[in-house]
Structures are given as structure tokens and as C-alpha cells.
C-alpha positions as CSV (number, residue, x, y, z in Angstrom):
1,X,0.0,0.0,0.0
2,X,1.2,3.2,-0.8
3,X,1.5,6.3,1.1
4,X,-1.1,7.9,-0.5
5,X,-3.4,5.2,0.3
6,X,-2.1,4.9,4.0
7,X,-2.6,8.5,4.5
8,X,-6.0,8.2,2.3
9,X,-7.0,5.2,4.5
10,X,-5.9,7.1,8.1
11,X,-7.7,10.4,7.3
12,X,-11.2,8.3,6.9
13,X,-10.6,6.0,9.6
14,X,-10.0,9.0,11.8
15,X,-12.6,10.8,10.4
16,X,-15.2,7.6,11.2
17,X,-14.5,7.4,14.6
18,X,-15.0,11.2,15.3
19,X,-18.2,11.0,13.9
20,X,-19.2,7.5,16.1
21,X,-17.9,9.7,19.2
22,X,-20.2,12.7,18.7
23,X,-23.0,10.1,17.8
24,X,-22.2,8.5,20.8
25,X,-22.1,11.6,23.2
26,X,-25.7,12.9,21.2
27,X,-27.1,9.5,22.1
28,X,-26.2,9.3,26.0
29,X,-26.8,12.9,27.8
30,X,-24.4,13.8,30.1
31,X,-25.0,12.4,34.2
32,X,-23.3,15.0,36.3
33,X,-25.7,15.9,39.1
34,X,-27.9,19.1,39.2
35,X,-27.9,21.0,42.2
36,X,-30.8,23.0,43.8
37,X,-30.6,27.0,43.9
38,X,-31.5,29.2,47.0
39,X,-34.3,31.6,45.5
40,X,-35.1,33.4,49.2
41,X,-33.1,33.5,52.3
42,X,-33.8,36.2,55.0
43,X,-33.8,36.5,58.8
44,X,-36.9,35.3,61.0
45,X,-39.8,37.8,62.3
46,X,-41.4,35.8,64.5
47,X,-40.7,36.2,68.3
48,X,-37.6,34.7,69.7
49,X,-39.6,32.5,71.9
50,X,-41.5,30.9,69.3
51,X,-38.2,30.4,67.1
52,X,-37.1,27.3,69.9
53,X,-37.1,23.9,68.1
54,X,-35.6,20.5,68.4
55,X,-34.4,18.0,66.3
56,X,-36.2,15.3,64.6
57,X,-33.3,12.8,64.2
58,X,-34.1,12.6,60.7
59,X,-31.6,14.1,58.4
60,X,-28.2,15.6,59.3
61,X,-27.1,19.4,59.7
62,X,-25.3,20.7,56.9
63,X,-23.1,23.9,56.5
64,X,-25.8,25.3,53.8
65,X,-29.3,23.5,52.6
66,X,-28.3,19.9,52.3
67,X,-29.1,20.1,48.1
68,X,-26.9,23.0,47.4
69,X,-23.5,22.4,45.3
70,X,-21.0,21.8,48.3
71,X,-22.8,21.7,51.2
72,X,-20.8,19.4,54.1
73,X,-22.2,17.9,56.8
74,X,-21.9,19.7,60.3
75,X,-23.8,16.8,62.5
76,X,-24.5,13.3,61.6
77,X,-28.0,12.6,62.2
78,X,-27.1,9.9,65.3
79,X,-25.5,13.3,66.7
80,X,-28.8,15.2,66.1
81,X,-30.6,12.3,67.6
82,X,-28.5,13.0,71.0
83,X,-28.9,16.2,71.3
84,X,-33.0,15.6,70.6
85,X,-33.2,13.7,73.4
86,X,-30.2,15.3,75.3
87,X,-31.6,16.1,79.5
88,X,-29.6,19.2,79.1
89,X,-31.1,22.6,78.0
90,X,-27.7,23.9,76.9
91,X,-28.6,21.6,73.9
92,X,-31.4,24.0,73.2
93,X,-32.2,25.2,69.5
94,X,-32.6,28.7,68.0
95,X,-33.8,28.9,64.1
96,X,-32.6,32.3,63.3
97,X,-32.9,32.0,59.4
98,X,-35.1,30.4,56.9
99,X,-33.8,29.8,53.4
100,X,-36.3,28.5,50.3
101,X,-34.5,26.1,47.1
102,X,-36.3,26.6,43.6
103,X,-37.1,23.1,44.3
104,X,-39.9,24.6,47.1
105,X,-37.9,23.0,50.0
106,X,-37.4,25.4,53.2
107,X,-34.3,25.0,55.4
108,X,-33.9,27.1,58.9
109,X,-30.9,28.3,60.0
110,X,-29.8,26.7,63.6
111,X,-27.8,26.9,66.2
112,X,-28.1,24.9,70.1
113,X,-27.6,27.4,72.6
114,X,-24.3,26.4,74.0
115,X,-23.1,27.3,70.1
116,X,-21.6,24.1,69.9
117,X,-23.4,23.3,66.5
118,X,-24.5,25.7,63.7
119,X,-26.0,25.2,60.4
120,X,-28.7,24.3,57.9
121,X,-31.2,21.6,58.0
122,X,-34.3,20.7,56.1
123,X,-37.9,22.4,57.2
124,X,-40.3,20.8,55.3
125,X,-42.3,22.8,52.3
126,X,-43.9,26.1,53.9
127,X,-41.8,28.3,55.5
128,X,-41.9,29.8,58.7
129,X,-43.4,26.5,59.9
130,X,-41.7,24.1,61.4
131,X,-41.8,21.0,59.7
132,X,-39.4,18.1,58.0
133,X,-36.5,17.6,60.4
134,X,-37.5,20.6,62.6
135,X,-40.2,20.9,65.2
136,X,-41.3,23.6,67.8
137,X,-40.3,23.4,71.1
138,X,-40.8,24.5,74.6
139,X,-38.5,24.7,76.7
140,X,-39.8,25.2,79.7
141,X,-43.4,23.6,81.1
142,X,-45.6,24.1,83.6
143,X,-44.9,22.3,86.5
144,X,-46.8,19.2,88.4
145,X,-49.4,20.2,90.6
146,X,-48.1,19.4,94.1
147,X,-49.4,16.5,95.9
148,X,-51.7,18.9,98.0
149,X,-53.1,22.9,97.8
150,X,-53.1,22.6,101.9
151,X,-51.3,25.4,104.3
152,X,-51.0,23.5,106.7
153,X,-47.2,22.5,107.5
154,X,-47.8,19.5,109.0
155,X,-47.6,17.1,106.0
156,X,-44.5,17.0,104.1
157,X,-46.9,17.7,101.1
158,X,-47.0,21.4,102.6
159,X,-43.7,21.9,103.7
160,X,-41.5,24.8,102.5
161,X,-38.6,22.5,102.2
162,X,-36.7,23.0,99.1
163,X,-34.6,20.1,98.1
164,X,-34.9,19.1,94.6
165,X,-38.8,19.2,94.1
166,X,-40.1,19.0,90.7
167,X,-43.5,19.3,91.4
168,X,-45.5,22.8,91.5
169,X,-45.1,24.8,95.1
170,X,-48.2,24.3,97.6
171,X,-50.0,26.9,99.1
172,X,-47.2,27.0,102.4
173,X,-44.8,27.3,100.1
174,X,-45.4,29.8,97.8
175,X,-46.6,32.2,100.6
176,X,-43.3,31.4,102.3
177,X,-40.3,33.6,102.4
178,X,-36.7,32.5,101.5
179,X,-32.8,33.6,101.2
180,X,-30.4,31.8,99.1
181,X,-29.0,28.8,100.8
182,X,-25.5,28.9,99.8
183,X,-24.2,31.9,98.0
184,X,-21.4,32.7,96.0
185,X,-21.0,33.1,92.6
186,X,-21.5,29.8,91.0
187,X,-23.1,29.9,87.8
188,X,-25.0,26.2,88.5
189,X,-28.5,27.7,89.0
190,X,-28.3,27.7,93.0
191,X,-26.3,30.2,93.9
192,X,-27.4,33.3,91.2
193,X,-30.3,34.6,90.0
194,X,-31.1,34.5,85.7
195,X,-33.1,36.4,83.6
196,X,-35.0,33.3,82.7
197,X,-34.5,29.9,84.0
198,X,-30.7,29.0,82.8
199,X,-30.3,28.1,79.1
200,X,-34.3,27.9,78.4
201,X,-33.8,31.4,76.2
202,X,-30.7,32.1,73.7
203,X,-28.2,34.3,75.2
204,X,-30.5,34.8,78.2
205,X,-27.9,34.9,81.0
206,X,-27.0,36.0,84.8
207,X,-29.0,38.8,86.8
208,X,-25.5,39.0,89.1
209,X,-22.5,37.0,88.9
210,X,-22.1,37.0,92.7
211,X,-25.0,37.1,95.7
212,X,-22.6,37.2,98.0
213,X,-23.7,40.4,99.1
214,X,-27.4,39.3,99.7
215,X,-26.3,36.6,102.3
216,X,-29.3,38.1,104.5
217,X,-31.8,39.2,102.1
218,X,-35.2,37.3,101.7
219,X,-37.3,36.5,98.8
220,X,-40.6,36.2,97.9
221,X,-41.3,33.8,94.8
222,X,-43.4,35.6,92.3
223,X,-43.9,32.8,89.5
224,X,-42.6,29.2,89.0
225,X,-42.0,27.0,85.8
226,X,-40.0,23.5,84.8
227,X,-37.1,22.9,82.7
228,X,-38.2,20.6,80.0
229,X,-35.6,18.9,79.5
230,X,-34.1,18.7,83.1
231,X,-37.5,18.4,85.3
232,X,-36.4,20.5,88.0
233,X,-38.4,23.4,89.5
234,X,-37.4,26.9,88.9
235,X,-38.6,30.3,90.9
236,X,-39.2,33.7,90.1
237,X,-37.8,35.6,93.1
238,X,-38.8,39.2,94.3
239,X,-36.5,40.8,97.5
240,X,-39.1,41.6,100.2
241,X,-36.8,44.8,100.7
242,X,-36.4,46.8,97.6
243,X,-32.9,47.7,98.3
244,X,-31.9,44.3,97.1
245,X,-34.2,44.2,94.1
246,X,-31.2,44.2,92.0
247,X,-30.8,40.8,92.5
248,X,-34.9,39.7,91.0
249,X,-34.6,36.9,88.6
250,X,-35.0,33.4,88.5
251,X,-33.0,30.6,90.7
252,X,-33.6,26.7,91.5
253,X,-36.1,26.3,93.9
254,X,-33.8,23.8,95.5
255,X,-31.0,26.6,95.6
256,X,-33.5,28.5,98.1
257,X,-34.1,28.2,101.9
258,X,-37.0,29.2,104.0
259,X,-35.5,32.4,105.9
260,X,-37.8,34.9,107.7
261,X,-37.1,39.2,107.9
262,X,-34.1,39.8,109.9
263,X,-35.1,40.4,113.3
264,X,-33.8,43.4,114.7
265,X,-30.2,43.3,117.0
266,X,-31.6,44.6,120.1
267,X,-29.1,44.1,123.3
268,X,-31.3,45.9,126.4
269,X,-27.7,46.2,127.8
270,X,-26.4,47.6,124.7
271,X,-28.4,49.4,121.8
272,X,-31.6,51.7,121.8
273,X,-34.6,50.4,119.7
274,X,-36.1,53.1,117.2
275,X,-39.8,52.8,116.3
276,X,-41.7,54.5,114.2
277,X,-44.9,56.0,114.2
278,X,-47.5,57.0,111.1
279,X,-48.8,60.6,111.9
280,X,-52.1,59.7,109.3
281,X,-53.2,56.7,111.4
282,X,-51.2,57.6,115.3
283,X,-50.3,53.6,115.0
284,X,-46.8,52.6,115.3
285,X,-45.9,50.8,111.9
286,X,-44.1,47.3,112.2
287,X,-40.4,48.0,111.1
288,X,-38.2,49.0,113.8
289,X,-33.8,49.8,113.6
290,X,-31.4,49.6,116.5
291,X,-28.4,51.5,117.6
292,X,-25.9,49.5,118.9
293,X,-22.7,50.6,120.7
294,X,-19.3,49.6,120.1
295,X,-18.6,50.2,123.6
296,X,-17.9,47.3,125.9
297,X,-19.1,47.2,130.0
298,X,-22.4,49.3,129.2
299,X,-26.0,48.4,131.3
300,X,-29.3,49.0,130.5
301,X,-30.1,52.4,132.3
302,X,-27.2,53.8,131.5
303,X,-27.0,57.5,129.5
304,X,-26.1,56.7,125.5
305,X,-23.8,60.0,125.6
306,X,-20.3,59.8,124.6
307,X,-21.1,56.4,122.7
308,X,-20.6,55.6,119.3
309,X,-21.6,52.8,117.2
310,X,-19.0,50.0,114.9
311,X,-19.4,53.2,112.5
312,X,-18.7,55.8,114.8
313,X,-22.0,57.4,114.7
314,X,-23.5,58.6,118.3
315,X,-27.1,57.9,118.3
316,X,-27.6,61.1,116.9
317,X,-25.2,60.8,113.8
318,X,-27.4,57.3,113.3
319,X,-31.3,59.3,113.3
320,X,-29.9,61.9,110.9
321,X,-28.5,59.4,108.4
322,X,-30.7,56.3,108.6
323,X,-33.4,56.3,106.1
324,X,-37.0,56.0,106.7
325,X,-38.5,53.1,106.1
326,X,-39.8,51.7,102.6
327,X,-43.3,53.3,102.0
328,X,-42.9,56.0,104.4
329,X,-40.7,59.5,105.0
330,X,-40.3,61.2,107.9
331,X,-42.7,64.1,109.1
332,X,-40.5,67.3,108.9
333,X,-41.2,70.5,110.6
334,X,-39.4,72.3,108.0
335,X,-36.6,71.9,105.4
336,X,-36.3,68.9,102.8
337,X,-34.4,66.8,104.7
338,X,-32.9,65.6,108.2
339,X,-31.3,68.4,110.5
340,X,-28.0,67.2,111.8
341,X,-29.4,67.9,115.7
342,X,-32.8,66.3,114.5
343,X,-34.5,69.7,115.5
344,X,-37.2,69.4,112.6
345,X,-38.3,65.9,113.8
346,X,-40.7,64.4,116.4
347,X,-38.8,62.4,118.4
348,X,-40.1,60.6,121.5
349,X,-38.2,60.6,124.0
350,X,-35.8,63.5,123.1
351,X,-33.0,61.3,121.5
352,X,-30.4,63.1,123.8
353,X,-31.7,61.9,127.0
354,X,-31.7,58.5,125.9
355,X,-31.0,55.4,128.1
356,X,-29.6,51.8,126.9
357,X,-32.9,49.6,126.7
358,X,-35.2,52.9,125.4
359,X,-37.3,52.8,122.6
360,X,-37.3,56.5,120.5
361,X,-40.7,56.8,118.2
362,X,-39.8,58.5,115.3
363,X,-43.0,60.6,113.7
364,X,-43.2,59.9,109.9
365,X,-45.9,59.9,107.0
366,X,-46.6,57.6,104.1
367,X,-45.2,58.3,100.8
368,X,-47.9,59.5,98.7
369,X,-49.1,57.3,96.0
370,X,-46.8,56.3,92.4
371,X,-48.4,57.8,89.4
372,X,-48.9,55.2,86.7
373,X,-49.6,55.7,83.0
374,X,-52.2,53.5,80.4
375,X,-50.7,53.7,76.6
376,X,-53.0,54.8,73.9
377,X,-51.8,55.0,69.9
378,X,-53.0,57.2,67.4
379,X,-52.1,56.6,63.4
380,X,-51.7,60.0,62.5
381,X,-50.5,62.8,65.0
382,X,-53.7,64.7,66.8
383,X,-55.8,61.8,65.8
384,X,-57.8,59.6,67.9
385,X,-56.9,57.5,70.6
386,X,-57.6,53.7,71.1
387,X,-56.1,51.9,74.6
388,X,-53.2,49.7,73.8
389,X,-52.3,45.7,75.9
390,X,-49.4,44.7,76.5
391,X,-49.8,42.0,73.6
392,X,-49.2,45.0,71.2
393,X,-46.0,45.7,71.7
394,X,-43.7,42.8,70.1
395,X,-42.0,42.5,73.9
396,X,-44.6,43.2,75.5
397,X,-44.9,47.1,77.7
398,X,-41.6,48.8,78.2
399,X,-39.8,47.7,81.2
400,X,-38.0,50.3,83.1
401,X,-36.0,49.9,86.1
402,X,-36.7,51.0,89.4
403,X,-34.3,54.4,88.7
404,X,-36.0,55.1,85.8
405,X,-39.1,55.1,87.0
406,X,-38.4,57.4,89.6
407,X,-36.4,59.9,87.6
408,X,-39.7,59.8,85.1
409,X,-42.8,60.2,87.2
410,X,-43.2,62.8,90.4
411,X,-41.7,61.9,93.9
412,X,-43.5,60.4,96.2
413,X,-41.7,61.8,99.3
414,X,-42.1,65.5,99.0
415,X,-45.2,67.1,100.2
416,X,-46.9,68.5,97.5
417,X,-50.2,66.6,96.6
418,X,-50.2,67.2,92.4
419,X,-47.9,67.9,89.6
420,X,-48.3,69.6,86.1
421,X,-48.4,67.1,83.5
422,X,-46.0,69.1,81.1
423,X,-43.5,68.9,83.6
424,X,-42.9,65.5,83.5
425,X,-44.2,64.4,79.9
426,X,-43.1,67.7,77.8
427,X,-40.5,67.5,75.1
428,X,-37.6,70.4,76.5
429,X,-34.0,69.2,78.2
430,X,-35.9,69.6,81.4
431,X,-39.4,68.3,80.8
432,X,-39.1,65.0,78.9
433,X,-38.4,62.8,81.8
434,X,-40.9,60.1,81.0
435,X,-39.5,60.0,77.4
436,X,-36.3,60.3,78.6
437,X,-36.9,57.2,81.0
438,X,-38.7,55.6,77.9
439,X,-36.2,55.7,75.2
440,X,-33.3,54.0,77.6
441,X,-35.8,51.1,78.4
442,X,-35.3,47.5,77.5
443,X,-36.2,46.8,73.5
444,X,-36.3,50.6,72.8
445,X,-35.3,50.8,69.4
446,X,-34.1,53.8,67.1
447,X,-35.6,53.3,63.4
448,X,-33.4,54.9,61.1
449,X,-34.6,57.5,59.0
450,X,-36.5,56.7,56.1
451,X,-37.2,53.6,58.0
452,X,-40.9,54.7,58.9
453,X,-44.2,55.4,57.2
454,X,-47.3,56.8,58.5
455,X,-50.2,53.9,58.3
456,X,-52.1,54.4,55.3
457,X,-49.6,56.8,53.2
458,X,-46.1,56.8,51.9
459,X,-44.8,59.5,54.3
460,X,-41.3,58.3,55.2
461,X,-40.4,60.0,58.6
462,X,-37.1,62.3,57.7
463,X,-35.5,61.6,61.0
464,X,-34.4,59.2,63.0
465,X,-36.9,57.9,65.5
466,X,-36.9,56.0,69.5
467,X,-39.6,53.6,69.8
468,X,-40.9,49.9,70.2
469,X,-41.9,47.4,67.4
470,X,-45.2,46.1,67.6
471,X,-47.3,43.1,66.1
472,X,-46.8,41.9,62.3
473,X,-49.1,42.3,59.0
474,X,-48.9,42.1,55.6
475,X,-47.9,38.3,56.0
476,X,-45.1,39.1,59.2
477,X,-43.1,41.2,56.4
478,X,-44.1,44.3,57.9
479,X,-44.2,45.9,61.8
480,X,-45.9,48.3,63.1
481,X,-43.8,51.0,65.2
482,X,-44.9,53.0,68.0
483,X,-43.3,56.7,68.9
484,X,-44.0,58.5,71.9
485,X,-46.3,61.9,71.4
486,X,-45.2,64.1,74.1
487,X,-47.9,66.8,72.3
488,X,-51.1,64.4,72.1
489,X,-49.7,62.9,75.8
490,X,-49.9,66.3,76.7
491,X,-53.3,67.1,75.0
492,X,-55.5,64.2,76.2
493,X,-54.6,64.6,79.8
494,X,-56.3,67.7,82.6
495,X,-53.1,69.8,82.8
496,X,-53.0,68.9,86.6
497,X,-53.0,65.8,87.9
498,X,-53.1,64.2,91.8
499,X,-50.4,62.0,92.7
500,X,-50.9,58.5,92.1
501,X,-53.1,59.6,88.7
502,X,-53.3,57.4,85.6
503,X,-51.7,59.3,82.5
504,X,-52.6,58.3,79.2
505,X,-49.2,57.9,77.2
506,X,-50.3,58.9,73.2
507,X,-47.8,56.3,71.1
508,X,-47.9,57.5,67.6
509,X,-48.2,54.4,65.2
510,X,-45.7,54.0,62.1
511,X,-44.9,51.2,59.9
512,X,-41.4,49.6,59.0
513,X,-39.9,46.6,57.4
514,X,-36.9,46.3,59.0
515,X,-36.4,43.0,60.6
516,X,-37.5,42.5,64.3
517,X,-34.2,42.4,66.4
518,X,-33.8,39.3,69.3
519,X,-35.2,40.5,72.8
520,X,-32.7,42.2,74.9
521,X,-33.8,41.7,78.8
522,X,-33.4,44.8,81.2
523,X,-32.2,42.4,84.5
524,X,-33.4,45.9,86.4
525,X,-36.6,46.8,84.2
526,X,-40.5,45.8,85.0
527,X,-43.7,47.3,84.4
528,X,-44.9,48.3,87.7
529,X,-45.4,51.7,86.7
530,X,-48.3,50.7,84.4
531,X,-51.7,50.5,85.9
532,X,-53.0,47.3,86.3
């Protein structure tokens, strides 16, 4: 064969089997896998609380929705399956994101509340329900009901002992009083207080870090609930003497033991008992103090002069600088506050002819009564007014703490009877003090400008604005956002006003979409000044 005919013969051969390779590859599509696509991913409205959820045990958790190109697996499912049925709530669950494929599958964005595990697992086919691998969860539960609803203390069912129930408090123990059994600063639920029961809300932590300071104080318990997934009883605690109510929150019921008041230190021999009486009723009021000498070899019947206390106050110093008791000032002749030589109080006997074992009645009145306040809204500014609960806020009212409240609302101690409205809700440096107090309260928010639109129109507010989100519409992509009116507060209230008035707070109602943010706790804040 010549080389013409090789070449002739190669060519065609060549030429043959390029054409059975492209016949081949038209006839046999090509297999590589087709991933899905992420057509929606945004942040979750609803509240935090109803964003808990727990494992199914069904698929695994992936570092993005299981069906995207390179997603990698964060937790096999027999580690999901663990965790579901872990009896520890720092294996808690927070969805924080939902995510929807072009297939129609949802996935949620998790994480368990120690932050050990984060990522992406399958949701089922409607968002913002919990479905698929997902499911709600509560992570806390009403408790038992105890054995009996009896006072009486002579069953065990009735007793104020605190070790390790899990069933709900009886009667006896619910009106019982209690201190902290051991404190310290242990962060194992017994020895601190929480702002809700430890781990049963995301980055819901310590009240204080240390009680040892409230070694004496005693506690009243205000609520109670179960951690689901550990059984055991949790309190809500409330100091019986609001000088320690910095320490409010919630604690182990078995981290408590029954205490009573403090009784007074009263040494006949060394210390003078101070009583006080109400000038309104003429009845001397059940809280007492002592002064007690540093001094040793002293009798009863002997002259208090020259003595000092561990302070180094003489009686004296001690009358002038010991408060009066909660509820109550003292009834002053003249001036504001305590003369050093107590010569604007009614003291009985004279305090400087006092004898070891005396009691001195100190003359004092009761504090005149809190103003509260009721919110209204209005949609447009001088509009009407409708009331507002507590369920339209997204958080619920604005808490403030016990400073703000008194820096927003008139004293209670001074002796005037009445107030000017303006004064306290007006809009100057030196008459906002509710808004003032309002703005810096837990969940206050400040919407951006632009960020806000009257209801009904397409008036974007030009400034920035302080305020609180409210309930959801236009399918939970939309808020509603409520201002304080200092003008319309100002307007739908008589000019003067008793102590211990209601004032109707005027919210102005706006409209955003920006995204609700977690709940931020106030450990301080609550909503006594609201009337009930």
C-alpha cells in the first residue's frame, strides 16, 4: 500500500470514529448531578420565643441547605438524635434564618444554645413552619401540681422544704419567704439569679454574677416553671426589701431556703430600739432599727452620751443618716431633709436623753401614692386615641427599672399633693423625663430615617426615631412601630394631675420593614409603673 493510500486510509478512519464519538455523546446525555438553587433566604420575624425547636433525628445538619452544590455535613444525624433527646437545655435550639430552594424546600438556619453546633437543616415545604427535620419546642413547662393545695405545715406535702422538688409549690410554700442557701458566685443555678431559667432562652444569661452580698436578704417567689428537658423546679424571686431588688430573677427552687425578715439586734444592755410611728393613722408601723454601741461594760439604764456605734456614729449621727422606712418619710417641721441635731423631727423621748434599753418613736408619714400611666396610639398625630395591651408591643410594655421610673414620674416623698403634666411628659431638656426614662428602656429601638411610614400613606419619617416594634401584617413582612407623642400625651390629659393619677401615654403608630431584632432583657426593668 502506498503512502497515499495509508494517508487516504488514516484520514477516513479518523474521520469515522469522530463522527461514532459525537453520535455516541448525542445519544447518552451527560450524568453529572444538578444542584438545587436558594431563590429566598432572609432573617426570622417571629418572636424569639417561638423560634425554639428541636431535632427530629431525621436528616443531618449541613453547613448550607443539604441540596446545594458543596454543602458538608456539620452533625451526623445519630448526633442530632443525641442532642433531641439530650436532658440538658444547653442543647437548646434557636432557628434564626429560613432559606427556600427553587425546588420549594425550606431550610432554617440553627444553632443549640451552647453554640456548639450551627448550620442548615431541612424544614419541610412552607416556610416559617416548622416542619421536615425541625419541630417547635418548649423549653420550659408548667410544673406538676403538688401533691396537696393545703397550708398546713404538717404534711410533708405542705412543707417549705426546698430540696430538689419537681412538682408545682403548695400553698405554704409559695406564701413562704426565702434567702439563698449557699451563695457565691457559682453559675450552677443555685447560687445566682437568671433572667430566665438558665439556658431555656438564647443568650439569656446572669441577673448578678455574685449574691454574696445578699447573704441576709429574703425573697418572695413571684412565679414558677419546669425545665423541660431537666424536670427541675425553677422560681421567680422578688427581694421583700427593695434595696436588694437588683438581685430579682429566676433561681432553682432547691438553691433556696426558708429564711424569715431579719429580726432586729436589740441588746437591752447595749443598743436603743427606734420605732416609728404614722402621723395619718397615730399607729406605730411594724419595722423597727437599733443602735448599737461599740462600747464594751455598758447596762441598761445607762446614759447613751459619749457612745458611738462600729461606725462611729452617736445615736444622733445614726437618726440623721438612717433612712426612713420603705413606704414612708419622715414628718418634717421644716426643710427637705434631716437636720443634723434632729430639730425638725418628732422624736419621742428626746433622743439626747436617751438610756440603753429605750425605745425613741420617730414621727413619719406615708409616701404618697406612684403615678402610673395607660398607653394609647393614634395613626396620625392629633388623631384619635384607642387603649393599647401589653400583647401589642412585640415585647410586650416597656420595662424600666426602678431608677427610671423614679427619675420619670413625680416623687412620692415630697409634700406636694399634684404635679403639672407638662412637667414630666413635655418635650424640652428639662421636661421629657418620661421620654427620657422611655427611650433608655429595654427593647427601645431607634428606626433609622427613612425607616418609617405613617399607616395608610407613603410618608417616610425624615429623622431618626426612638420607639418599640409592635405586632406583624402584611404576612409578618411588615411591623408596626410605636413613637411617643409628648404633644397628644400632653393634650388628652387635665393639665394637673393628683399623685398617684393614671396618664394616658399617646404612642404614635408607624410602619417599617426592617427586621424585628432578638429581645434584649433589662435584669433591672419591670412594668410596675403601668396600671393594672
Amino acid at each position: 500500500m502506498n503512502n497515499r493510500v495509508k494517508k487516504s486510509l488514516f484520514v477516513g478512519l479518523a474521520a469515522l470514529g469522530f463522527v461514532a464519538a459525537a453520535g455516541a455523546a448525542n445519544a447518552n446525555p451527560a450524568s453529572a448531578k444538578t444542584y438545587a438553587k436558594v431563590v429566598s433566604n432572609k432573617t426570622l420575624t417571629a418572636n424569639a420565643t417561638d423560634r425554639n425547636v428541636n431535632f427530629t433525628g431525621n436528616s443531618a445538619l449541613y453547613s448550607k441547605a443539604g441540596t446545594l452544590k458543596g454543602a458538608r455535613v456539620k452533625a451526623s444525624k445519630t448526633t442530632l438524635n443525641g442532642l433531641a433527646s439530650s436532658t440538658s437545655s444547653k442543647n437548646n435550639v434557636r432557628a434564626y434564618r429560613v432559606a427556600t430552594t427553587n425546588r420549594g424546600s425550606v431550610y432554617y438556619k440553627v444553632v443549640t444554645y451552647d453554640g456548639q453546633y450551627r448550620g442548615w437543616i431541612y424544614g419541610g415545604k412552607t416556610a416559617n413552619v416548622f416542619g421536615g427535620d425541625v419541630e417547635s419546642y418548649s423549653t420550659t413547662t408548667d410544673p406538676k401540681a403538688a401533691a396537696t393545695t393545703s397550708s398546713s405545715n404538717s404534711s410533708s406535702a405542705t412543707s417549705t422544704s426546698t430540696s430538689n422538688q419537681t412538682t408545682g409549690l403548695t400553698d405554704a410554700q409559695k406564701s413562704a419567704t426565702y434567702k439563698i442557701a449557699t451563695t457565691g458566685t457559682s453559675n450552677d443555678g443555685t447560687q445566682v439569679t437568671y433572667k430566665t431559667p438558665a439556658w431555656t432562652q438564647y443568650k439569656q444569661g446572669r441577673v448578678i454574677t455574685d449574691s454574696s452580698k445578699y447573704k441576709d436578704a429574703t425573697f418572695k417567689i413571684t412565679d414558677q416553671t419546669t425545665r423541660t428537658r431537666e424536670g427541675d423546679l425553677w422560681v421567680k424571686v422578688e427581694a421583700t426589701d427593695s434595696a436588694n431588688s437588683a438581685a430579682n430573677g429566676w433561681i432553682k427552687f432547691s438553691g433556696l431556703t426558708t429564711g424569715t425578715t431579719p429580726t432586729d439586734n436589740f441588746d437591752a444592755n447595749k443598743s436603743v430600739k427606734i420605732a416609728y410611728r404614722d402621723v395619718t393613722t397615730g399607729k406605730t408601723i411594724d419595722k423597727t432599727n437599733a443602735w448599737t454601741t461599740a462600747s464594751a461594760n455598758t447596762k441598761q439604764g445607762d446614759a447613751t452620751t459619749n457612745n458611738v456605734d462600729n461606725s462611729g456614729r452617736s445615736l444622733t449621727d445614726y437618726l440623721a443618716s438612717v433612712a426612713a422606712p420603705s413606704g414612708y418619710s419622715y414628718k418634717l417641721s421644716s426643710g427637705t431633709t434631716v437636720n443634723p441635731d434632729l430639730s425638725n423631727l418628732t422624736i419621742t423621748p428626746a433622743a439626747t436623753t436617751a438610756k440603753f434599753g429605750d425605745t425613741l418613736t420617730v414621727d413619719v408619714t406615708p409616701n404618697a401614692k406612684a403615678t402610673k400611666v395607660q398607653y394609647y396610639y393614634e395613626s396620625a398625630a392629633n388623631g384619635s386615641i384607642k387603649p393599647m395591651s401589653a400583647s401589642d408591643f412585640a415585647y410586650g410594655f416597656p420595662a424600666l427599672t426602678t431608677d427610671q421610673q423614679n427619675s420619670a414620674f413625680p416623687s412620692t416623698t415630697d409634700s406636694s399633693d399634684s404635679f403639672n403634666v407638662a412637667d414630666y411628659f413635655g418635650d424640652t431638656k428639662t421636661t421629657n423625663k418620661f421620654e427620657t426614662a422611655l427611650n433608655a428602656a429595654d427593647n427601645a429601638h431607634v428606626a433609622k430615617a427613612g425607616s418609617l411610614t405613617s399607616p395608610g400613606t407613603n410618608n417616610k419619617t425624615g429623622n431618626p426615631h426612638t420607639g418599640f416594634f409592635g405586632t406583624s401584617f402584611n404576612n409578618g413582612n411588615s411591623r408596626y412601630f410605636y413613637v411617643f407623642n409628648s404633644a397628644d400625651t400632653i393634650s388628652n390629659n387635665t393639665p394637673k394631675q393628683s399623685k398617684g393619677a393614671t396618664i394616658k401615654v399617646v404612642m404614635q403608630q408607624f410602619e417599617t420593614n426592617t427586621q424585628l431584632p432578638d429581645k434584649v432583657n433589662n435584669q433591672n426593668g419591670n412594668t410596675d409603673y403601668i396600671a393594672k
